[in-house]
C-alpha positions as CSV (number, residue, x, y, z in Angstrom):
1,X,160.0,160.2,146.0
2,X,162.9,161.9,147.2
3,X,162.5,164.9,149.5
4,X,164.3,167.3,146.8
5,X,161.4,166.1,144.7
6,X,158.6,166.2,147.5
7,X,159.9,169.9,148.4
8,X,159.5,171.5,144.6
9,X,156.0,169.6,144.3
10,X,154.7,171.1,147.3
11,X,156.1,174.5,146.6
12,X,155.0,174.2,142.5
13,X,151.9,172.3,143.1
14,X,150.0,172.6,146.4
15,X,149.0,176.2,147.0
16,X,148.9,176.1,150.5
17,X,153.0,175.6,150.2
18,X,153.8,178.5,147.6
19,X,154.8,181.0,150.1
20,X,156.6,179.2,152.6
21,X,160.1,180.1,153.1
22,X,162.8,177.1,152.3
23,X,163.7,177.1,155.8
24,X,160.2,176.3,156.9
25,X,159.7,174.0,154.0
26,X,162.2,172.2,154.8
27,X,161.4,171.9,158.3
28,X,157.7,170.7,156.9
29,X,159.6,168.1,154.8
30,X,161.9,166.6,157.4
31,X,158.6,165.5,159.3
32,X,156.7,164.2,156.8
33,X,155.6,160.6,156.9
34,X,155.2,159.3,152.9
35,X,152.2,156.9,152.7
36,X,150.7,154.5,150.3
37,X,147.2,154.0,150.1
38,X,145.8,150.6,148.4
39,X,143.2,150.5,146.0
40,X,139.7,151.7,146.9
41,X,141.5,151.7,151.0
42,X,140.1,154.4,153.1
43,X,141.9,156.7,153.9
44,X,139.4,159.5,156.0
45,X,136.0,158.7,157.1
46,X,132.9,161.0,157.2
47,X,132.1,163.1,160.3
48,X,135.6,161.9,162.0
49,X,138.0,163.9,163.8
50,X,140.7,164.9,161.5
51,X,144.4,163.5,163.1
52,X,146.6,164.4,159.8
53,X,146.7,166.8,156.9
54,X,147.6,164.6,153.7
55,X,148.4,166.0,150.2
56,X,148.2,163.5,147.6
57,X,151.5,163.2,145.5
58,X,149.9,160.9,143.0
59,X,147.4,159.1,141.7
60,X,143.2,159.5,141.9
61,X,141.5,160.2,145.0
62,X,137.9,159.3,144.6
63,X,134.9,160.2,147.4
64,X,132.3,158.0,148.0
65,X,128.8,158.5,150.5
66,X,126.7,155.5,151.4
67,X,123.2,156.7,152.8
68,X,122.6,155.0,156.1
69,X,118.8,154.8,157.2
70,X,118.7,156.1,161.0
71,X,119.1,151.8,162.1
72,X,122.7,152.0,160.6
73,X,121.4,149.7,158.0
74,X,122.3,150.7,154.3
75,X,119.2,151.2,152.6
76,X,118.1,148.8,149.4
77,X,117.3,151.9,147.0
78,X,120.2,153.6,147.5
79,X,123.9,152.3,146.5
80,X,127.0,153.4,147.6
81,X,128.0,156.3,145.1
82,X,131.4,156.9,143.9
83,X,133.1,160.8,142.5
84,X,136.4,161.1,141.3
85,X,138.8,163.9,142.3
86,X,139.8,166.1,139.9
87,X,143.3,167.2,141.2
């Protein structure tokens, strides 16, 4: 995606971005870093400290929790559980 195109999603799209002036857009364009994310990859864990703010340009994010038992061990009743984003 070009960054003409990255700049009216953002700005169209993402509220966060609707009032930001095109200077400062731009700015926040010219240091983006475009990513791609394989299938079912992780791409944010649980409890960790955030280091990035990502906006997803396409596709499905989906969220999934795994109960732990206090050992660290998963536990046998529970399986890992799987919601997809609505975006």
């Amino acid at each position: 995606m070009d960054t003409r195109a990255i700049k009216t999603f953002l700005k169209e799209k993402v509220g966060a971005f609707h009032d930001l002036s095109t200077e400062r857009l731009q700015l926040l364009v010219e240091g983006l870093r475009v990513g791609s994310f394989a299938a079912n990859e992780a791409v944010a864990h649980l409890g960790a400290e955030a280091t990035h703010f990502g906006v997803v340009l396409s596709g499905g994010p989906t969220t999934r929790t795994r109960p732990w038992t206090s050992g660290g061990k998963e536990t046998k009743e529970h399986s890992t559980k799987t919601k997809k984003l609505n975006l």
